[in-house]
ZAPARO-625258 format. One record per atom (N, C-alpha, C): residue number from 1; residue in one letter; x, y, z; atom name. Coordinates in Angstrom, 3 decimals. Atoms other than C-alpha are relative to their C-alpha. Layout:
NODE   seq   type         px         py         pz   atom
NODE   NUM      A          X          Y          Z     CA
...
END
This chain:
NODE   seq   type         px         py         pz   atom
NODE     1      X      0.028      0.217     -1.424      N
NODE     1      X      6.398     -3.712     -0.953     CA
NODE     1      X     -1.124      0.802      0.648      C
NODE     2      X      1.232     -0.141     -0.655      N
NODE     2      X      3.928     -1.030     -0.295     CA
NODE     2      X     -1.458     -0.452     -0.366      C
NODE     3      X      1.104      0.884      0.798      N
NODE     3      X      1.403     -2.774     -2.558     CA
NODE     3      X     -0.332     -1.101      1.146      C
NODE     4      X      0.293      1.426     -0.804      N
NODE     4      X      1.935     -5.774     -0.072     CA
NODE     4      X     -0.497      0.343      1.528      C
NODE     5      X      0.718     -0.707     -1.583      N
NODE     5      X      1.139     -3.890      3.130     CA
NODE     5      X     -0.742      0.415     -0.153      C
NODE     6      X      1.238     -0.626      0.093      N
NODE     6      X     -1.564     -2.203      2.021     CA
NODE     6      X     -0.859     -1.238      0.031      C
NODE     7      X      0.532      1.183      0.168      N
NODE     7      X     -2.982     -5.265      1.149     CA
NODE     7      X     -0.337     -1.114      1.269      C
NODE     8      X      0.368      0.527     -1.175      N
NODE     8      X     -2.424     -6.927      4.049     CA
NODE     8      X     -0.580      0.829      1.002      C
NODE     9      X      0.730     -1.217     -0.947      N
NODE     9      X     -3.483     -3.833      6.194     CA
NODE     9      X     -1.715     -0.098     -0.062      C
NODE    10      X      1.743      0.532      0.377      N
NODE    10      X     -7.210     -4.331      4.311     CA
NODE    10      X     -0.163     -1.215      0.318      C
NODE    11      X      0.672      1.183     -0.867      N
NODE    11      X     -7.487     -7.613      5.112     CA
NODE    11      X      0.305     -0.319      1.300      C
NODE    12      X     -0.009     -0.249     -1.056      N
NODE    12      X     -6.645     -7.320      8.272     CA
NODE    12      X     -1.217      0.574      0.504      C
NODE    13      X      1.141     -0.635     -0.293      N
NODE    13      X     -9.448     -4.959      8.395     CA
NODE    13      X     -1.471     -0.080     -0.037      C
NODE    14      X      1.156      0.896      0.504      N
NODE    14      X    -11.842     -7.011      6.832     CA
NODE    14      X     -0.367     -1.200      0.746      C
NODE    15      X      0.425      0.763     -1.051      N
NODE    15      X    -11.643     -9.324      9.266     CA
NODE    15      X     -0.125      0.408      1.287      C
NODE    16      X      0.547     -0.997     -1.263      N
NODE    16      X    -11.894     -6.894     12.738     CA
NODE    16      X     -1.213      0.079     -0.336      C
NODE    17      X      0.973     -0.730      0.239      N
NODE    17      X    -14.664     -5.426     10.609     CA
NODE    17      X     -1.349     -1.484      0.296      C
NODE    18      X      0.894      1.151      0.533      N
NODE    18      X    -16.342     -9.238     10.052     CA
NODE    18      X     -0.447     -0.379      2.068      C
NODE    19      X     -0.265      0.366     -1.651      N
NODE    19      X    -15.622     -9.737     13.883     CA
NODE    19      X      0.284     -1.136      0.239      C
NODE    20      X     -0.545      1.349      0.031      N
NODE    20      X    -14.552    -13.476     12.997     CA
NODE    20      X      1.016     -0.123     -1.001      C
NODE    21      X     -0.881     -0.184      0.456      N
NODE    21      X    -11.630    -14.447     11.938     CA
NODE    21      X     -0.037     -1.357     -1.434      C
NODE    22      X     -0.008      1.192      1.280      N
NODE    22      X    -11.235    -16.501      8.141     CA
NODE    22      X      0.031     -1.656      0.708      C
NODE    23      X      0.185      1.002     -0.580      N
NODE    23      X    -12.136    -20.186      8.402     CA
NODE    23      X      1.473     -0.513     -0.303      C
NODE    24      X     -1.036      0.346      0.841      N
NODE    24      X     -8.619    -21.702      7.355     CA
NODE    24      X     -0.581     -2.389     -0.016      C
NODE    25      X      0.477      1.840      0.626      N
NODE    25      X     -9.805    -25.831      5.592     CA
NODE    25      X      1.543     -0.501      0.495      C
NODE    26      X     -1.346      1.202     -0.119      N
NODE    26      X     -7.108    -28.844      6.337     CA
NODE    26      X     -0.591     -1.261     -0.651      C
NODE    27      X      0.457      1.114      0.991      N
NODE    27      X     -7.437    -31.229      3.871     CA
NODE    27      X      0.008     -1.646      1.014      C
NODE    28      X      0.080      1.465     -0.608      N
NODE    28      X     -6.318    -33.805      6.559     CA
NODE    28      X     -0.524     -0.141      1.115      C
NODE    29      X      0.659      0.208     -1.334      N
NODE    29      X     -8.595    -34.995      9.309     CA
NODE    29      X      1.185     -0.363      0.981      C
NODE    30      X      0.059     -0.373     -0.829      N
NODE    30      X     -7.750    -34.652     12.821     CA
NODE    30      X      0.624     -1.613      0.691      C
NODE    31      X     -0.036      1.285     -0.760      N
NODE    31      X     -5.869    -37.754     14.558     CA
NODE    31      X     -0.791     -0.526      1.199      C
NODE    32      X      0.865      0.013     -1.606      N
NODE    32      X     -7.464    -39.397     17.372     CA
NODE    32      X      0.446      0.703      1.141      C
NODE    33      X     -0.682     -0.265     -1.031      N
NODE    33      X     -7.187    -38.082     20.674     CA
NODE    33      X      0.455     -0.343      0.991      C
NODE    34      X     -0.790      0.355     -0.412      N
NODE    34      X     -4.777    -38.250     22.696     CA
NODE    34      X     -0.696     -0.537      1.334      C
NODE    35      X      0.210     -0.148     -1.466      N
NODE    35      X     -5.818    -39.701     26.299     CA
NODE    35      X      0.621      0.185      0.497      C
NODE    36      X     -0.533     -0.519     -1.075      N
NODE    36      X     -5.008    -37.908     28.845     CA
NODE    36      X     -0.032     -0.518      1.416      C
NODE    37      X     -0.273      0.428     -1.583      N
NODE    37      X     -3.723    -38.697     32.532     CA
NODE    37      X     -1.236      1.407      0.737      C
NODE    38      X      0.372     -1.138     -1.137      N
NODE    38      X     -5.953    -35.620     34.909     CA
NODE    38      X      1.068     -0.342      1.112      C
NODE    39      X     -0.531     -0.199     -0.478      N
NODE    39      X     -4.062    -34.636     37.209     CA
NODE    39      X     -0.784      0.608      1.100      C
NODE    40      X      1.117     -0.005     -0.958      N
NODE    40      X     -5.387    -34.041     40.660     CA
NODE    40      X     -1.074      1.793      0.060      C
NODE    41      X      0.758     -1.409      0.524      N
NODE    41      X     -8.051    -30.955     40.350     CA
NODE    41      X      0.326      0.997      1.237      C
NODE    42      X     -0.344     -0.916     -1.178      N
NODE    42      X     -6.856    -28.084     42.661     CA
NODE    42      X     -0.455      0.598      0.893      C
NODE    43      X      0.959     -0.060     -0.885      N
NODE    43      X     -9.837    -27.290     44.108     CA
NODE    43      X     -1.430     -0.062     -0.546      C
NODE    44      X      1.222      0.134      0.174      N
NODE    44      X    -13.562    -27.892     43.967     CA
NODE    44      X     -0.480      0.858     -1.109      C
NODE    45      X      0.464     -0.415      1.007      N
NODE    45      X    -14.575    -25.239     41.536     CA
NODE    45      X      0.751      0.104     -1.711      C
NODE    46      X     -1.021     -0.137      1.661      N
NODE    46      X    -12.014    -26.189     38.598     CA
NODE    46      X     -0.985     -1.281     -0.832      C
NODE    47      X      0.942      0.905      1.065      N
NODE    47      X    -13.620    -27.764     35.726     CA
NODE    47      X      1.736     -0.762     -1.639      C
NODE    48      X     -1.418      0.153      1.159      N
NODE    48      X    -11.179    -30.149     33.095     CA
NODE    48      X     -0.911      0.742     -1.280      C
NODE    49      X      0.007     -0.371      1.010      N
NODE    49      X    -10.845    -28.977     29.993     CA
NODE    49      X      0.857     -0.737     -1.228      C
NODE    50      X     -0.183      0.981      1.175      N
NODE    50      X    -10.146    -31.541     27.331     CA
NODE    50      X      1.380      0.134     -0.626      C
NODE    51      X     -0.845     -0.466      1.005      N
NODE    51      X     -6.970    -31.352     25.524     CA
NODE    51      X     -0.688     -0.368     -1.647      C
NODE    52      X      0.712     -0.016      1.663      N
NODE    52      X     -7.369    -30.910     21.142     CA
NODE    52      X      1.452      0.209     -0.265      C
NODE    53      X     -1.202      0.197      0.994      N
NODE    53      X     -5.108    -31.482     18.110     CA
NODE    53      X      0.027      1.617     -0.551      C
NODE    54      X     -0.470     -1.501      0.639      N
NODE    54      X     -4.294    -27.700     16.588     CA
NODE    54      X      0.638     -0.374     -0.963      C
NODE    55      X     -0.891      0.158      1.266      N
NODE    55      X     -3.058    -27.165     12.876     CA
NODE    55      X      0.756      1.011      0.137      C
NODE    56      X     -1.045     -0.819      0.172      N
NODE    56      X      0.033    -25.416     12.857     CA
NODE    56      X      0.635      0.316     -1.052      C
NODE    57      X     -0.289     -0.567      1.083      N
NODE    57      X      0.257    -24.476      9.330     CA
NODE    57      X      0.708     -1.534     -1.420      C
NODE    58      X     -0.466      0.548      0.473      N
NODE    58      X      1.926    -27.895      8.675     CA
NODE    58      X     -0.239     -1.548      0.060      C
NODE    59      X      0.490      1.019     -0.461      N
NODE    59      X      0.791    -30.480     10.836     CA
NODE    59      X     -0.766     -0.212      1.197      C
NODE    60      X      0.943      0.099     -1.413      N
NODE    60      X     -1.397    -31.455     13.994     CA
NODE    60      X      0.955      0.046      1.104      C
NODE    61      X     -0.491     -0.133     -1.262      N
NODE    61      X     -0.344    -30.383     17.203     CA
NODE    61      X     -0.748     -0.314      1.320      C
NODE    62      X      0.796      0.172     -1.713      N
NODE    62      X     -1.411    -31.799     20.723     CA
NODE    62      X      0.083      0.800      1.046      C
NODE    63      X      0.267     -1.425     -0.637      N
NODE    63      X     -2.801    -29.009     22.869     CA
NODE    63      X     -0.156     -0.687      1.641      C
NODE    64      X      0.638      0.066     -0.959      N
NODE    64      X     -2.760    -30.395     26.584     CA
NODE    64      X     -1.154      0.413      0.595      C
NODE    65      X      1.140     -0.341     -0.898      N
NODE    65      X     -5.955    -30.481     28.798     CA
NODE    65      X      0.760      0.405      0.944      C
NODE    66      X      0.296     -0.743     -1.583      N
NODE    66      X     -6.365    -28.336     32.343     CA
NODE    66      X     -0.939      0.646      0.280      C
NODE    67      X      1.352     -0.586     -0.519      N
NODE    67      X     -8.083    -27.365     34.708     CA
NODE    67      X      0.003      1.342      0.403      C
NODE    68      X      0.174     -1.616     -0.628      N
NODE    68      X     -9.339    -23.905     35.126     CA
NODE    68      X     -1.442      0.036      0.585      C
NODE    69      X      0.863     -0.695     -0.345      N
NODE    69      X    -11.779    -21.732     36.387     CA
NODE    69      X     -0.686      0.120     -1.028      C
NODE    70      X      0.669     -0.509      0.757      N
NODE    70      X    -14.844    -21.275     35.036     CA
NODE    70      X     -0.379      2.037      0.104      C
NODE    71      X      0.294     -1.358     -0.414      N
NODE    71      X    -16.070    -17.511     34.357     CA
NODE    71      X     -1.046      0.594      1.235      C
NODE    72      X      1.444     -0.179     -0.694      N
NODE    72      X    -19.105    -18.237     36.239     CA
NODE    72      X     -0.824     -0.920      0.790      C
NODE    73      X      0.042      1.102     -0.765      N
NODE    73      X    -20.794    -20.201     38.521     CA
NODE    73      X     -1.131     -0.844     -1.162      C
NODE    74      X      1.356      1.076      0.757      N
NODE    74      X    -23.123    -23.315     36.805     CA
NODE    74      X      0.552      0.268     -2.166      C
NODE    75      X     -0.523     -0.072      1.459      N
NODE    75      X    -20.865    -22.458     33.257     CA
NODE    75      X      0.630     -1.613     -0.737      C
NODE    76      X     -0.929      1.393      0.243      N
NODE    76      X    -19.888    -25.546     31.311     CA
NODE    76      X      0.474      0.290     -1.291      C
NODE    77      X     -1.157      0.122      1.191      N
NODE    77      X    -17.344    -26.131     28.627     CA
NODE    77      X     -0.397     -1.216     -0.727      C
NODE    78      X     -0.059      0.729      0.983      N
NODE    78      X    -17.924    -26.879     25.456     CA
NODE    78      X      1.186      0.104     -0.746      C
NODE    79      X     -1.419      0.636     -0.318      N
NODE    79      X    -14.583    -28.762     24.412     CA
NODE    79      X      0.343      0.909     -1.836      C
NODE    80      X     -0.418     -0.361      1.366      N
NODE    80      X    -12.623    -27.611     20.763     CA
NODE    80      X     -0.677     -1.004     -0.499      C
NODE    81      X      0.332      1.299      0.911      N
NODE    81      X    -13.678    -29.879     18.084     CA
NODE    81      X      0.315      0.527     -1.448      C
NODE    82      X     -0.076      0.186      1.387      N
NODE    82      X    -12.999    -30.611     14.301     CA
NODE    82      X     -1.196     -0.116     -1.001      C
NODE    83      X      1.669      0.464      0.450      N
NODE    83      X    -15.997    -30.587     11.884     CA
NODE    83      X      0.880      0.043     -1.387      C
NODE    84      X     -0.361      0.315      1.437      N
NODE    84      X    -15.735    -31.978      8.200     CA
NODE    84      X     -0.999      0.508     -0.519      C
NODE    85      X      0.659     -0.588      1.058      N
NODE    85      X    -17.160    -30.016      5.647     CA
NODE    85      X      0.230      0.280     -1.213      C
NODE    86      X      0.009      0.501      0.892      N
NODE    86      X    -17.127    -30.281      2.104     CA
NODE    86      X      1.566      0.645     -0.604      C
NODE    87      X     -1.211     -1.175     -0.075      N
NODE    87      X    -13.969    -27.820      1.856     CA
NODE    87      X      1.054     -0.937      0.657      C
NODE    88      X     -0.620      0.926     -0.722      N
NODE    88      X    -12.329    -29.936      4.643     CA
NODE    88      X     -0.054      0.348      1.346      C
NODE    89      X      0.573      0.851     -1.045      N
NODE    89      X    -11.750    -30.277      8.030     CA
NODE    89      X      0.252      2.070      0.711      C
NODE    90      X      0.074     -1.013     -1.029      N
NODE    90      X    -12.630    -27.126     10.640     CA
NODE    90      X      0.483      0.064      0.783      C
NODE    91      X      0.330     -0.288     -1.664      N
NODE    91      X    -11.647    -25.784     14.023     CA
NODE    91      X     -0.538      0.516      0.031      C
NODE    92      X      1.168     -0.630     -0.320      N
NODE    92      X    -14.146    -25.011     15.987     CA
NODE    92      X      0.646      0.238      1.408      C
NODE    93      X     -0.441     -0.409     -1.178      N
NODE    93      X    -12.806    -23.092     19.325     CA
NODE    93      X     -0.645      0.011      1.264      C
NODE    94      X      0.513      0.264     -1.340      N
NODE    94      X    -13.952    -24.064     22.772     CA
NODE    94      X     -0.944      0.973      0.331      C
NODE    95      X      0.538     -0.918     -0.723      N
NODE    95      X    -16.294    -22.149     24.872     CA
NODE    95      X     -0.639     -0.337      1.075      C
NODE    96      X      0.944     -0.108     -1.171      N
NODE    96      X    -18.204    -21.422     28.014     CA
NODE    96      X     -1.434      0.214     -0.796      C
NODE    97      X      1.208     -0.602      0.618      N
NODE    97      X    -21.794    -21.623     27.357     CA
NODE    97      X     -0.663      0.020      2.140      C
END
């Protein structure tokens, strides 16, 4: 048992240290997505934000879209997405650019 915490304690640490976290592969691509209804935007500076499928260890999960705030003024959102690579299928996590 302490064999197994230690263990996990280092990799834990190995990834803080990496500053990204392990890629985890899904052998199964990514269903289509879902369309979404918007819902009325709450005020002028909210930007949508796409909903995405999420792997939950077992299967795809549908992540509702909303609208938020951006951090900044003139910021746009780039949406989650899936990428296939020879391993299998990626998340790739949203961002403000």
């Amino acid at each position: 048992m302490i064999r197994s915490a230690l263990l996990l304690c280092v990799f834990a640490c190995m990834l803080s240290i990496g500053g990204q976290a392990a890629e985890v592969y899904v052998a199964i691509g990514p269903p289509r997505a879902v369309v979404e209804r918007r819902l009325v935007r709450p005020g002028p500076a909210y930007v949508w934000t796409p909903g995405y499928h999420r792997w939950d260890g077992r299967a795809y999960v549908w992540v509702p879209g909303a609208w938020v705030l951006p951090p900044r003024p003139h910021a746009v959102w780039v949406g989650h997405r899936w990428v296939h690579r020879h391993e299998g299928w990626v998340f790739v996590e949203g961002h403000w650019r």
